[in-house]
C-alpha positions in Angstrom: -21.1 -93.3 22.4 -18.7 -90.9 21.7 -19.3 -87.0 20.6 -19.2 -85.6 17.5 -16.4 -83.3 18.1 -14.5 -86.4 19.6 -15.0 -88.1 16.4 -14.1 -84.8 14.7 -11.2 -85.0 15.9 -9.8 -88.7 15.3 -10.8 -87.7 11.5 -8.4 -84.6 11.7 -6.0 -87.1 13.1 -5.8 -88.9 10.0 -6.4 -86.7 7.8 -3.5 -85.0 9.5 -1.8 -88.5 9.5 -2.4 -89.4 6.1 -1.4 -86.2 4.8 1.9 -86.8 6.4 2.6 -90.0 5.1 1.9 -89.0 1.4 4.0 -85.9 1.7 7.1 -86.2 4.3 10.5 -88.4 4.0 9.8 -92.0 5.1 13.3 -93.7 6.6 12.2 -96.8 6.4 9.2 -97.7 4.3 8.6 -101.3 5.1 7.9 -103.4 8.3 10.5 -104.4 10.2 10.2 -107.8 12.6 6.2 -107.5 12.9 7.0 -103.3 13.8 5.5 -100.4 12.5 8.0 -98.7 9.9 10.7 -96.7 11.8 9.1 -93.5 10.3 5.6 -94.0 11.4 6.5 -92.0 14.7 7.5 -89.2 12.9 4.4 -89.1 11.1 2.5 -89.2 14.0 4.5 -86.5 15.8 3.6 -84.2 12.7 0.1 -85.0 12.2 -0.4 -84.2 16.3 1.4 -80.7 15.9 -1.3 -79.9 13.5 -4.9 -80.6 16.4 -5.8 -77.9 17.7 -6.1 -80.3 21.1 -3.0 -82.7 20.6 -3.3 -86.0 21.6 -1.4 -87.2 25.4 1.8 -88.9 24.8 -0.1 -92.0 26.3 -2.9 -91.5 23.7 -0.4 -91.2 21.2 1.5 -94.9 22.7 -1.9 -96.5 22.3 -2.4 -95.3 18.3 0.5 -96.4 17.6 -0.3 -100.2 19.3 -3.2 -99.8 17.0 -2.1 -98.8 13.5 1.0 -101.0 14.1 -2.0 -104.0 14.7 -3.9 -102.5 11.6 -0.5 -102.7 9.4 0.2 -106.6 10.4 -3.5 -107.5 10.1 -3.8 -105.9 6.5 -0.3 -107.5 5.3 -2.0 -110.6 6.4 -5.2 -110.5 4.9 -4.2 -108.2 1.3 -1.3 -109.6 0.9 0.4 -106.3 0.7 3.8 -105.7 -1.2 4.4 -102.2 -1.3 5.8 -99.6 1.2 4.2 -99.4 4.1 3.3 -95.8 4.8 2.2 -95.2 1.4 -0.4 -98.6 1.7 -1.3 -96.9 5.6 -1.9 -93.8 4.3 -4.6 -95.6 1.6 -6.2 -97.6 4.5 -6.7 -94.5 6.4 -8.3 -92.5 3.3 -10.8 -95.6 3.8 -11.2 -95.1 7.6 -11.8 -91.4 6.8 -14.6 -91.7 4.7 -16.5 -94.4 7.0 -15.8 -92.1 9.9 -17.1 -89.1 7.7 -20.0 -91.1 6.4 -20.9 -92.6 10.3 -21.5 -88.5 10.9 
Protein backbone atom coordinates (compact mmCIF):
# COMPACT_ATOMS: atom_id res chain seq x y z
CA UNK A 1 0.00 0.00 0.00
CA UNK A 2 1.40 3.07 -0.70
CA UNK A 3 2.32 6.05 2.03
CA UNK A 4 0.53 8.90 2.79
CA UNK A 5 3.08 11.32 1.71
CA UNK A 6 3.31 9.24 -1.69
CA UNK A 7 -0.32 9.79 -2.12
CA UNK A 8 0.32 13.45 -0.99
CA UNK A 9 2.10 13.87 -3.55
CA UNK A 10 0.10 12.37 -6.77
CA UNK A 11 -2.73 14.90 -5.24
CA UNK A 12 -0.25 17.91 -5.53
CA UNK A 13 0.36 16.48 -8.98
CA UNK A 14 -2.98 17.19 -10.04
CA UNK A 15 -3.82 19.70 -8.26
CA UNK A 16 -0.71 21.15 -9.86
CA UNK A 17 -1.98 19.59 -13.21
CA UNK A 18 -5.34 20.78 -13.09
CA UNK A 19 -4.42 24.07 -12.16
CA UNK A 20 -2.45 24.20 -15.34
CA UNK A 21 -4.93 23.19 -17.59
CA UNK A 22 -7.56 25.73 -16.40
CA UNK A 23 -5.17 28.57 -16.43
CA UNK A 24 -2.21 28.24 -19.27
CA UNK A 25 -2.56 28.49 -23.26
CA UNK A 26 -3.75 25.09 -24.66
CA UNK A 27 -2.27 24.70 -28.59
CA UNK A 28 -4.40 22.18 -29.39
CA UNK A 29 -7.45 21.56 -27.28
CA UNK A 30 -8.84 18.41 -28.81
CA UNK A 31 -7.51 14.75 -29.40
CA UNK A 32 -5.71 14.13 -32.21
CA UNK A 33 -5.58 10.32 -33.82
CA UNK A 34 -6.52 8.54 -30.39
CA UNK A 35 -3.34 11.12 -28.75
CA UNK A 36 -3.38 13.17 -25.85
CA UNK A 37 -3.84 16.92 -26.94
CA UNK A 38 -0.48 18.42 -28.19
CA UNK A 39 -0.56 20.71 -25.05
CA UNK A 40 -1.04 18.11 -22.42
CA UNK A 41 2.97 17.85 -22.16
CA UNK A 42 3.28 21.30 -21.43
CA UNK A 43 0.92 21.02 -18.80
CA UNK A 44 2.57 18.39 -17.30
CA UNK A 45 6.08 19.97 -17.48
CA UNK A 46 4.43 22.99 -15.44
CA UNK A 47 2.54 21.12 -12.90
CA UNK A 48 6.07 19.02 -12.15
CA UNK A 49 8.13 22.36 -11.80
CA UNK A 50 5.81 23.13 -9.01
CA UNK A 51 6.67 19.30 -6.44
CA UNK A 52 8.81 19.95 -4.23
CA UNK A 53 10.20 16.18 -5.36
CA UNK A 54 9.53 16.33 -9.30
CA UNK A 55 8.53 13.37 -10.91
CA UNK A 56 11.57 11.08 -13.20
CA UNK A 57 11.21 11.77 -16.80
CA UNK A 58 10.23 8.02 -16.92
CA UNK A 59 7.55 8.64 -14.27
CA UNK A 60 6.52 11.43 -16.14
CA UNK A 61 6.36 8.98 -19.79
CA UNK A 62 4.21 6.64 -17.79
CA UNK A 63 1.42 9.48 -16.60
CA UNK A 64 1.21 10.59 -19.63
CA UNK A 65 0.34 6.65 -21.02
CA UNK A 66 -2.17 6.96 -18.31
CA UNK A 67 -4.05 10.22 -18.66
CA UNK A 68 -3.84 9.79 -22.46
CA UNK A 69 -5.75 6.08 -21.64
CA UNK A 70 -8.05 8.06 -19.14
CA UNK A 71 -8.92 10.77 -22.06
CA UNK A 72 -9.92 7.91 -24.80
CA UNK A 73 -11.72 5.88 -22.13
CA UNK A 74 -13.87 8.84 -20.90
CA UNK A 75 -14.58 10.14 -24.64
CA UNK A 76 -15.82 6.65 -24.98
CA UNK A 77 -17.93 6.13 -22.19
CA UNK A 78 -19.36 10.35 -21.71
CA UNK A 79 -19.50 10.89 -24.89
CA UNK A 80 -17.48 14.01 -24.55
CA UNK A 81 -17.58 17.06 -26.96
CA UNK A 82 -15.73 19.63 -25.57
CA UNK A 83 -11.96 20.59 -25.37
CA UNK A 84 -10.07 18.24 -24.00
CA UNK A 85 -7.87 19.79 -21.36
CA UNK A 86 -10.68 21.78 -20.02
CA UNK A 87 -13.01 18.11 -19.65
CA UNK A 88 -9.27 16.56 -18.12
CA UNK A 89 -8.87 19.11 -15.82
CA UNK A 90 -12.79 18.32 -14.46
CA UNK A 91 -12.00 14.57 -14.30
CA UNK A 92 -9.03 15.23 -12.26
CA UNK A 93 -10.96 17.65 -9.73
CA UNK A 94 -12.96 14.14 -9.37
CA UNK A 95 -9.73 12.05 -8.92
CA UNK A 96 -8.71 14.70 -6.29
CA UNK A 97 -11.37 14.54 -4.03
CA UNK A 98 -11.53 10.48 -4.02
CA UNK A 99 -7.74 10.66 -3.44
CA UNK A 100 -8.43 13.33 -0.65
CA UNK A 101 -11.42 11.46 0.74
CA UNK A 102 -9.29 7.75 0.56
CA UNK A 103 -6.90 9.91 3.27
Amino acid sequence: MPTREFISRRVLYLMMLEYSLRHNDHVNQYIINGEGPTCLRNHMRIANEHLPVPYTTAEMNRIMEIITMTLRLTILVREIHAPTCLQLANLITELIQAAEAAE
